[in-house]
C-alpha positions as CSV (number, residue, x, y, z in Angstrom):
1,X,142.6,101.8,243.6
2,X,139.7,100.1,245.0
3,X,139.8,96.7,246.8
4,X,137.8,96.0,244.0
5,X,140.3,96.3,241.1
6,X,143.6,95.4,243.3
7,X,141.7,92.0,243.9
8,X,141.3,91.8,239.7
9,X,145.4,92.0,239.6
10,X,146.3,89.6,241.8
11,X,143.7,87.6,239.8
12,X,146.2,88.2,236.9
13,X,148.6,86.3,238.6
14,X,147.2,83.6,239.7
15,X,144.6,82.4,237.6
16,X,146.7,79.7,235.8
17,X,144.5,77.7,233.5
18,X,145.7,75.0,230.7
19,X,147.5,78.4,228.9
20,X,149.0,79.3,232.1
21,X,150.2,75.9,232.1
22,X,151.6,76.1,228.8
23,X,153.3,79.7,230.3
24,X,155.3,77.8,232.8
25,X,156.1,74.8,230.2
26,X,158.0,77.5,228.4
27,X,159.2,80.3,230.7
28,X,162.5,81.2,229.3
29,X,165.6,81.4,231.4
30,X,166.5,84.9,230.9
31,X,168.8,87.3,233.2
32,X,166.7,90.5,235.0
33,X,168.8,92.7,232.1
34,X,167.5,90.8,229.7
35,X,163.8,90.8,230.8
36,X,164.2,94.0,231.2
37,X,165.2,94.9,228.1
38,X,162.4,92.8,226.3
39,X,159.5,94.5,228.7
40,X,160.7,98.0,227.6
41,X,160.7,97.0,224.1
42,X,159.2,94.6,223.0
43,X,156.3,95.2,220.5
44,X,152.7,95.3,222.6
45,X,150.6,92.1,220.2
46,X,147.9,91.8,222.7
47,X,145.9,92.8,225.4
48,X,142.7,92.0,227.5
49,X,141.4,94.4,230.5
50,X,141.4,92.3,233.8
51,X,138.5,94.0,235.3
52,X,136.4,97.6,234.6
53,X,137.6,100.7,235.5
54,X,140.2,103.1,234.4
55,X,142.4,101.8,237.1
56,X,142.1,98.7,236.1
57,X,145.4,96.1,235.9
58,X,145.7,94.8,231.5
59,X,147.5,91.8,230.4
60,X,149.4,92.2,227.5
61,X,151.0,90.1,225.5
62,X,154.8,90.9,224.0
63,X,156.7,89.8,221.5
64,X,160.0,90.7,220.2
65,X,159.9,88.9,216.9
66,X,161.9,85.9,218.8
67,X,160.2,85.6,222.4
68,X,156.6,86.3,222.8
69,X,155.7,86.4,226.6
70,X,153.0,88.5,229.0
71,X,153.3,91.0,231.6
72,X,151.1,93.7,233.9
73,X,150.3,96.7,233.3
74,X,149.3,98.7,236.3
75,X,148.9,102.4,235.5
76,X,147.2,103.7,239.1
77,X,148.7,107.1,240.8
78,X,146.6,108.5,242.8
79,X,147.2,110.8,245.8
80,X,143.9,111.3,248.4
81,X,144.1,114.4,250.6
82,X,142.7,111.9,253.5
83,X,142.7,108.3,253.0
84,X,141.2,105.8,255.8
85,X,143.3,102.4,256.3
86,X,141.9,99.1,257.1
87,X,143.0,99.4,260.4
88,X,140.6,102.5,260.9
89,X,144.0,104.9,261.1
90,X,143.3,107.7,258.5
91,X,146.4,109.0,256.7
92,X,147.0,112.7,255.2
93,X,148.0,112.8,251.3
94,X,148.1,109.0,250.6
95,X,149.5,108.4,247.4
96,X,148.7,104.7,245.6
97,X,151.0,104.6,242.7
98,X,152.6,102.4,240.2
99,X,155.8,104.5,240.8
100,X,156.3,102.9,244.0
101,X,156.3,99.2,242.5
102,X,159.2,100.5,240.3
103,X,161.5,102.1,243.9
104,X,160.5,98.6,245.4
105,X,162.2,96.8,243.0
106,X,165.3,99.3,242.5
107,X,165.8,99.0,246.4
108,X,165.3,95.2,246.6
109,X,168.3,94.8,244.3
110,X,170.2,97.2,246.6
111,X,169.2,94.7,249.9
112,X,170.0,91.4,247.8
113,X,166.0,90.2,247.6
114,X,165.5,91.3,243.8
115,X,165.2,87.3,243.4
116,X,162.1,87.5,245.5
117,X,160.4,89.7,243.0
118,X,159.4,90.0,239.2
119,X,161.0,92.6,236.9
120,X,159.5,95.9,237.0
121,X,160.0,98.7,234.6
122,X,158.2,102.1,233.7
123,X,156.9,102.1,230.2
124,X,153.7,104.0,228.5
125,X,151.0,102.1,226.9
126,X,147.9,103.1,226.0
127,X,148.4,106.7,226.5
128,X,149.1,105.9,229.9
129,X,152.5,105.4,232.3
130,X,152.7,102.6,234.6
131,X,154.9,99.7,235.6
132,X,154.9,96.5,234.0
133,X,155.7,93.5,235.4
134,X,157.0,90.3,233.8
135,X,154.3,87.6,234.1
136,X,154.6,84.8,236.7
137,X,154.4,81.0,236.3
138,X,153.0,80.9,239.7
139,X,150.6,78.2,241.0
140,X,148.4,80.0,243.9
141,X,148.7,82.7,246.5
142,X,149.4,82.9,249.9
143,X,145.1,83.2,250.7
144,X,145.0,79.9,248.6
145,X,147.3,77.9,250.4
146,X,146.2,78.5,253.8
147,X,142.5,78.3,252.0
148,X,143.3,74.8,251.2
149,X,145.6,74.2,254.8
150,X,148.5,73.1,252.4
151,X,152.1,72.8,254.3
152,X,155.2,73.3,252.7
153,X,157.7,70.4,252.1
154,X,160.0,72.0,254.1
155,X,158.4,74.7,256.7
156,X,161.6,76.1,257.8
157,X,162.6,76.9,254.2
158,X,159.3,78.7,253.9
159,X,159.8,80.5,256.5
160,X,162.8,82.0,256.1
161,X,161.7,83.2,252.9
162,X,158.9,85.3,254.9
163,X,160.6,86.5,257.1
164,X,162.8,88.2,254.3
165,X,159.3,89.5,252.7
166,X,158.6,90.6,256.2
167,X,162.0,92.7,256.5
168,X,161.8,94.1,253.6
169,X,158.0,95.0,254.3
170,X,158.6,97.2,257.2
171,X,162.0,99.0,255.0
172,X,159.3,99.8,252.7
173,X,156.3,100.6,255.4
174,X,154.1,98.3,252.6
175,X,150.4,98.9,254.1
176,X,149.4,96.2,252.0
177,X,151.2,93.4,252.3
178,X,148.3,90.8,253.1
179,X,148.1,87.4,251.4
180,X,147.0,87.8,248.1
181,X,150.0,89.7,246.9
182,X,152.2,86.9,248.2
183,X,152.3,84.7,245.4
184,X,154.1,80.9,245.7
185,X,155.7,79.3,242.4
186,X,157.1,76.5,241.5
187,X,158.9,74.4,244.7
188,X,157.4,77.1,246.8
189,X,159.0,79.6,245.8
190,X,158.2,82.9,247.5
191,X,157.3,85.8,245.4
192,X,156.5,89.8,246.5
193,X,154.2,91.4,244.4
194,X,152.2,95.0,244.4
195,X,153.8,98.3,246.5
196,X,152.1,100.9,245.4
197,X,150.5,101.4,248.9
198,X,154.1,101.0,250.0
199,X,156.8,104.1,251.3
200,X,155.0,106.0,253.7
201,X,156.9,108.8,254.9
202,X,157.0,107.8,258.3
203,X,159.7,107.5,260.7
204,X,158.5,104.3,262.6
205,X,157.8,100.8,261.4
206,X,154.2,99.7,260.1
207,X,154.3,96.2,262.7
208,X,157.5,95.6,264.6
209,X,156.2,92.3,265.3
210,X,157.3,91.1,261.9
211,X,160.4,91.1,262.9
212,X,161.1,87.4,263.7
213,X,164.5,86.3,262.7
214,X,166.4,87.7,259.6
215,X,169.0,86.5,256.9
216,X,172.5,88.0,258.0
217,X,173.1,88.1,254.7
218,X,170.0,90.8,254.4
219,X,171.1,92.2,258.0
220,X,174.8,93.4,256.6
221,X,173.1,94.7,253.4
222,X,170.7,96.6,255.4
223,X,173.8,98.0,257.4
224,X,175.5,99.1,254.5
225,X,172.6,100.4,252.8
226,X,173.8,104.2,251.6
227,X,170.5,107.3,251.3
228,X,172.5,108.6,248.9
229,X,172.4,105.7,246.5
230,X,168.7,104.5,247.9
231,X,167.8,108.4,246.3
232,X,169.8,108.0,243.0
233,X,168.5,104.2,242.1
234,X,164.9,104.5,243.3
235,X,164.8,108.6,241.5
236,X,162.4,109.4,240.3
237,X,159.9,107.4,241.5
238,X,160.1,108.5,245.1
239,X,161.3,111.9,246.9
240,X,163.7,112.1,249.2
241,X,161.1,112.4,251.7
242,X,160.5,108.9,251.2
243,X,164.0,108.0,250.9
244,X,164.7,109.2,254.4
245,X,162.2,107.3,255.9
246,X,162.9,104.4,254.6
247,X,166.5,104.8,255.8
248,X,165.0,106.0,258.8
249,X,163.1,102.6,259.3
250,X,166.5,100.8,258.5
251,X,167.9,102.0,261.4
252,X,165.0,100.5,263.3
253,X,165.3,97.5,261.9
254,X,169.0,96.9,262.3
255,X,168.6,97.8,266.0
256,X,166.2,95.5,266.7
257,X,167.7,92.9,265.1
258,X,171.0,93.7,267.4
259,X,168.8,94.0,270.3
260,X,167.0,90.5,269.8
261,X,170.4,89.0,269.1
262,X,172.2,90.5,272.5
263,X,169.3,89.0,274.3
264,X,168.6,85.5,272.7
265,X,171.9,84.9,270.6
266,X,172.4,85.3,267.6
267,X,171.8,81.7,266.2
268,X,168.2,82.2,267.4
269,X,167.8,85.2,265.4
270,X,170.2,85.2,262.2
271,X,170.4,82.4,259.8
């Protein structure tokens, strides 16, 4: 996917005009079973491309004779034999697919941070696979607000929630987490959005410098974190290649968590 088209997604979310206004008037309060069920079957009433390209991210608009409601559809899997990062790094078979929005979201609920993204499922439309994603009431990105140098009402609040998104960044080795796929809803509320650069099958964290501080809650989760079930909740949308090195990277991160809390204490690294 070019930078191009990824920019036309998050575009998707966060262009909120007097209809995205009405959106978050009536955003249902619904349980992730329940949005689940209604983005896998609920009847397809509309649709608009977001930008050109076949790669390109669609709205669509679903209804299920009851609710009526939009979502994402982004279809892109694609693996390049040689693939040059921003950071000038080139990387053997990079693969850029929808799939891994889908393992993202399987091993979030897994870690306790499933409330920190949107539903995503696999369904074909179109003639095409992809994941959809239920659509977000949110206000601006992460760009946006420092765009604008808007602060948070409360900072330290905000900040714990990245340094969840941060955590859960390097379990994932997302090569793409920059600001326009952090998205902020209503009273700040953090939201992760886009891995399909995500689950490189390396052995080593992408920056250990985002690890700051971490939620103990996320810490013990991450301890008891089991391959085995990583492989059958996340299958098949990454291989077990994948699936050890993200348990790989979990043992780097719950070491250096222990190491950072042996040397500063824990109260100034857990919360």
């Amino acid at each position: 996917m070019t930078r191009w088209h990824r920019g036309a997604l998050i575009l998707v979310f966060v262009c909120l005009a007097a209809a995205g206004a009405a959106i978050i008037a009536q955003e249902p309060n619904l349980t992730q079973d329940q949005i689940r069920e209604f983005l896998l079957k609920a009847k397809v009433v509309g649709s608009r491309q977001t930008s050109k390209g076949v790669t390109s991210p669609w709205r669509l608009t679903l209804s299920d004779g009851k609710l009526t409601h939009d979502a994402s559809f982004q279809p892109i899997d694609q693996l390049t034999p040689f693939f040059r990062l921003e950071n000038g790094t080139t990387e053997v078979n990079f693969r850029d697919s929808y799939h891994h929005n889908i393992a993202a979201f399987e091993l979030a609920k897994l870690v306790g941070l499933d409330d920190m993204m949107p539903v995503y499922v696999e369904r074909s439309w179109n003639g095409h696979k992809g994941s959809l994603i239920w659509w977000l009431p949110v206000k601006m990105d992460e760009a946006e607000r420092q765009q604008r140098k808007l602060q948070p009402p409360d900072v330290n609040a905000w900040n714990m929630q990245a340094d969840r998104m941060w955590v859960f960044s390097e379990l994932v080795y997302d090569s793409d987490r920059n600001q326009t796929n952090v998205l902020i809803g209503e009273n700040w509320k953090l939201w992760m959005i886009d891995f399909s650069r995500a689950f490189r099958p390396h052995h080593k964290l992408f920056n250990p410098a985002h690890l700051v501080r971490c939620d103990w809650h996320l810490l013990e989760k991450l301890r008891q974190l089991d391959g085995a079930v990583v492989r059958e909740k996340t299958s098949p949308h990454i291989t077990k290649t994948q699936v050890e090195a993200v348990m790989a990277r979990r043992e780097l991160i719950v070491a250096d968590f222990d190491k950072k809390s042996a040397e500063k204490g824990e109260k100034d690294v857990l919360y």
